[in-house]
C-alpha positions as CSV (number, residue, x, y, z in Angstrom):
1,X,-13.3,-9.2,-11.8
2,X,-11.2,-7.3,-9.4
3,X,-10.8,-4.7,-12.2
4,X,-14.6,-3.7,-11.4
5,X,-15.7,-5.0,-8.1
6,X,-12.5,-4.9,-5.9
7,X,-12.4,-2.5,-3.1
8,X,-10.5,-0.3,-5.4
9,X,-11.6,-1.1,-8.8
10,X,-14.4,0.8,-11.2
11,X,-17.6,0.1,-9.3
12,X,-15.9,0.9,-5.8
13,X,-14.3,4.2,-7.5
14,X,-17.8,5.4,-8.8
15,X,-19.2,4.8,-5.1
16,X,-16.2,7.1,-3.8
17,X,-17.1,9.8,-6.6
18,X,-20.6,9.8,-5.4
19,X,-19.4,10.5,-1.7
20,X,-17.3,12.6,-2.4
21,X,-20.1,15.2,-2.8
22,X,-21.1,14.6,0.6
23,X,-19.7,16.4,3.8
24,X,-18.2,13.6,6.3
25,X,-20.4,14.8,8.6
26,X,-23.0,13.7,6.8
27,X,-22.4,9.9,5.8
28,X,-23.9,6.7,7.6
29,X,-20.6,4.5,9.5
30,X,-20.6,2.3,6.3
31,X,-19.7,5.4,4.1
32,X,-17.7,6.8,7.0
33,X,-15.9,3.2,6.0
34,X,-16.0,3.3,2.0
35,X,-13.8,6.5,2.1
36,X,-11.7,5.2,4.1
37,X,-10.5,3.5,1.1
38,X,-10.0,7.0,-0.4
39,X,-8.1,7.9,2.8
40,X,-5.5,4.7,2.6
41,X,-5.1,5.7,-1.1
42,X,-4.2,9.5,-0.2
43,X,-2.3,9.3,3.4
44,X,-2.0,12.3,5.2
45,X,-2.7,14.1,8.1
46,X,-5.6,16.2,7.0
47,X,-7.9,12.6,5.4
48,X,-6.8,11.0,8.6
49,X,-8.3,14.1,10.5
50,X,-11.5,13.9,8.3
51,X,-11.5,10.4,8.7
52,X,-11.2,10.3,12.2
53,X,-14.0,12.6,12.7
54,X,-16.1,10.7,10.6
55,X,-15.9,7.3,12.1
56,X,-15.8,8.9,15.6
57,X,-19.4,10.4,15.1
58,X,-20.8,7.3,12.7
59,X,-19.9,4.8,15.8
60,X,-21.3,7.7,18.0
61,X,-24.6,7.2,16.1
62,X,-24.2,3.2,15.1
63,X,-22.1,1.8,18.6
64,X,-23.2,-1.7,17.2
65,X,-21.3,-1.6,13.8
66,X,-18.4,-3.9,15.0
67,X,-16.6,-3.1,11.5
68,X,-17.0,0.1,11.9
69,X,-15.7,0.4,15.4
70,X,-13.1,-1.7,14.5
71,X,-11.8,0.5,11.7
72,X,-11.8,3.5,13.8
73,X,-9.1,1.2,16.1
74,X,-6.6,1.3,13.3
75,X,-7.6,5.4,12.6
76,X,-6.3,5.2,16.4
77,X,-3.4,3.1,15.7
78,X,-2.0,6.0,12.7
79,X,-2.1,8.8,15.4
80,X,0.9,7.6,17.1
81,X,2.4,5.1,14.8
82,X,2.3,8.0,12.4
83,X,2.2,11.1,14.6
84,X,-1.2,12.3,12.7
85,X,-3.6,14.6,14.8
86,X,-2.7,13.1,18.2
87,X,-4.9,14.0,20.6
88,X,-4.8,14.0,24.8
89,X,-6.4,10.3,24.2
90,X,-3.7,8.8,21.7
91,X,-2.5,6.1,23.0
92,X,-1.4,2.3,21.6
93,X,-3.5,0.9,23.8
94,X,-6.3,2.4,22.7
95,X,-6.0,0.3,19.8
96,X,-6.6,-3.2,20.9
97,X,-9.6,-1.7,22.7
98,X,-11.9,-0.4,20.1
99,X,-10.7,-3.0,17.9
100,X,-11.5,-5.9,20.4
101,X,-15.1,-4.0,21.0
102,X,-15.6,-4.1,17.2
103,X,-14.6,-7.9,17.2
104,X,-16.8,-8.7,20.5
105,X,-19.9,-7.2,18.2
106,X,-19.0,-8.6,14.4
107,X,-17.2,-12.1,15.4
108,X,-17.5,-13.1,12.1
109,X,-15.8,-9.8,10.4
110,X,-12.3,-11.0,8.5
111,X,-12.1,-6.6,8.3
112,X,-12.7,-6.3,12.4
113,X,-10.5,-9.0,13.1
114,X,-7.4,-8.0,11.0
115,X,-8.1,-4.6,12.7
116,X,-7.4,-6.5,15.7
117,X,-4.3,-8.3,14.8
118,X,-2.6,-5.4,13.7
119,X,-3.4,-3.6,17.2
120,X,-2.2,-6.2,18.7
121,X,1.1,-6.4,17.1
122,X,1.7,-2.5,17.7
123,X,1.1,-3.5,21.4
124,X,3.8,-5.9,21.9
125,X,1.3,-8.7,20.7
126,X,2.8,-10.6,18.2
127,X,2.0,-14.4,18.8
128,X,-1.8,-13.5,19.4
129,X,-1.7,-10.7,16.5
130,X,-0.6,-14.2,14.3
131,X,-3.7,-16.0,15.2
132,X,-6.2,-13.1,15.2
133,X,-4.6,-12.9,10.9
134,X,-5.5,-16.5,10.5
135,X,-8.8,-16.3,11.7
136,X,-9.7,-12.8,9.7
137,X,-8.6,-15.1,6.4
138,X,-10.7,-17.7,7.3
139,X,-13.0,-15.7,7.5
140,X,-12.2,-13.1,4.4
141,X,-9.9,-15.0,2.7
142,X,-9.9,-13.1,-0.6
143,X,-10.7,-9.3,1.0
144,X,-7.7,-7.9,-0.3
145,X,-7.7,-5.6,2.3
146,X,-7.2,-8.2,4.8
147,X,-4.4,-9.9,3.0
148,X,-2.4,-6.5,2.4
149,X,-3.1,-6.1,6.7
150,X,-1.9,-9.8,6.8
151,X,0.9,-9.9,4.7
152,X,2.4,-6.7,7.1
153,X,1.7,-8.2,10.1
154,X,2.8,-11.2,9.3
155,X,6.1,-10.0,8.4
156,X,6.2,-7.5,11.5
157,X,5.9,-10.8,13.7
158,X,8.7,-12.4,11.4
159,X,6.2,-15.0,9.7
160,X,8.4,-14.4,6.6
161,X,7.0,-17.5,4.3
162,X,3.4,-16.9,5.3
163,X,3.9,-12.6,5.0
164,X,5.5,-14.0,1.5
165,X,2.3,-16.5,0.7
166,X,-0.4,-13.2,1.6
167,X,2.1,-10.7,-1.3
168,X,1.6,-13.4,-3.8
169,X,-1.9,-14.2,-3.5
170,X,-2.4,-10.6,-2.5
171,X,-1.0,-9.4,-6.1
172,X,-2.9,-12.0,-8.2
173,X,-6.0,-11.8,-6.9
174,X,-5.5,-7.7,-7.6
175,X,-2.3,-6.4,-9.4
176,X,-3.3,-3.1,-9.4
């Protein structure tokens, strides 16, 4: 199953080719957030930059898609982590704060919240950042995003058995 309907399997990859043939500019937030996937697979300055950009206007045109908003939070949390396309406004801070926006609106997002943990963990967060990862895995406990999020932030905050528990369950449920 993950093989076709995983965020990065045939059916998701088909989706991406499809968008591809659209300018950023023109996609709805919840494209903005499908090729995102295509950005985490090909990390660089320039997708960030187009990812950025898209997000920033989809949330400018959809401020309730918590997910959305969310996911633009951890676009945020690359600039300086990363040093891609910092602008006047990059900051860590600014993390935690679209990210908890995005959690305020979608409550029950496992993608918003782990979003959350891992801005919180950047910002010197790590006891909090710990229970915002449980509660995204209750609530997504098989998005493999989430787990992959989980399994890093739980070994940032040394949770070294449970960062172990997220790889393994992580790599079965997708070993691609």
């Amino acid at each position: 199953a993950s093989t076709l309907g995983d965020l990065y399997g045939v059916i998701s990859k088909a989706e991406l080719q499809l968008l591809s043939r659209h300018q950023p500019g023109s996609l709805s937030s919840y494209e903005c957030i499908l090729r995102g996937h295509e950005y985490a697979r090909n990390f660089n300055p320039e997708n960030h930059l187009i990812y950025r950009e898209c997000l920033e206007r989809g949330v400018a045109e959809e401020p309730d898609f918590g997910e959305a908003i969310a996911f633009l939070s951890g676009v945020y949390l690359v600039e300086v982590v990363f040093d891609f396309n910092q602008t006047p406004d990059s900051s860590l801070a600014r993390a935690p704060e679209f990210s908890q926006r995005g959690v305020a609106i979608a409550p029950t997002s496992g993608p918003a919240r782990i979003q959350y943990a891992r801005a919180l963990l950047y910002n010197d967060q790590p006891e909090r950042a710990v229970q915002e990862v449980r509660e995204a895995l209750r609530l997504a406990p098989n998005n493999i995003d989430v787990l992959s999020i989980a399994t890093d932030v739980f070994q940032l905050a040394g949770a070294y058995e449970q960062a172990d528990e997220m790889f393994a369950k992580t790599t079965r449920l997708n070993p691609n």
